[in-house]
N, C-alpha and C positions, 0 to 999 in steps of 0.2 A: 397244796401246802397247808401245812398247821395253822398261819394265821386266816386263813382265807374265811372264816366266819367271821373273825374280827372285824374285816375291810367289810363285811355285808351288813353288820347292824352299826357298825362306827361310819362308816362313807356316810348315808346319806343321813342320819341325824346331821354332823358335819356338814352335809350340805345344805339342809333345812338351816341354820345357827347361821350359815354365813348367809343365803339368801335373808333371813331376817337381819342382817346388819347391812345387808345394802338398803333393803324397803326405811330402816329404822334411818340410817343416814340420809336415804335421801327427803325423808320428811323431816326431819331436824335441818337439815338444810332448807327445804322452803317454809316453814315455819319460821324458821329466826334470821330470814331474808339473807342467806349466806349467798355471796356470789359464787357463780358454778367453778371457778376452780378453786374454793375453799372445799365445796361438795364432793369435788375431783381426787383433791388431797387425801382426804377423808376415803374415798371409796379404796383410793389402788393401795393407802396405807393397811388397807383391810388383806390384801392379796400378803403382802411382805412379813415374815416375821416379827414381831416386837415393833413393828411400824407402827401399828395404832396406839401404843403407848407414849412414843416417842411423841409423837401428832399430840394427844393428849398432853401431856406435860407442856409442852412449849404454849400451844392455847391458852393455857391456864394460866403458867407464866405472865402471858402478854394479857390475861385480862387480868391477873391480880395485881397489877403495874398500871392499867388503866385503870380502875378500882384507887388506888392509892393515889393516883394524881388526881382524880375526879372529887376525893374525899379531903385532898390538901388546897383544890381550887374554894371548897365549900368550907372549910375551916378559914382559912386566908382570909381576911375581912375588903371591901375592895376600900378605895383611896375616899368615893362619894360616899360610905358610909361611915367613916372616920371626922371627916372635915368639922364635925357639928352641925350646928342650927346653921341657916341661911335665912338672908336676910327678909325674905318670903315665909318663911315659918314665926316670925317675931309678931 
């Protein structure tokens, strides 16, 4: 068939791309101590169409939400550093 060159220099680049997105996932997973089915998520979301986006955006999501409380706990002044002086600092 006509496309049959196409499938001989596209297949394996395509399969060089995805083997480096399993190597690159799974060192980003033991690098930033992910547990293996966060790594798991990550890898079969790579198999599925538009999966690794989806995967992506929610991540991101849940850490720009962790970011945001992390950065309201550190604004929020706590109760012992409001109180004043104590009667040990006089």
């Amino acid at each position: 068939p006509k496309n049959e060159i196409g499938v001989q220099i596209m297949g394996p680049i395509h399969g060089v791309l995805f083997l480096a997105y399993v190597v690159a996932g799974v060192l980003v997973g033991v690098r930033r101590h992910w547990r293996w089915t966060r790594t798991l998520v990550l890898l079969v979301a790579g198999v599925l169409p538009f999966a690794p986006f989806v995967v992506e955006r929610t991540w991101l999501r849940q850490q720009e939400l962790a970011d945001a409380s992390a950065a309201q706990r550190v604004a929020t002044p706590s109760k012992a550093s409001t109180a004043g002086p104590t009667s040990s600092t006089r």
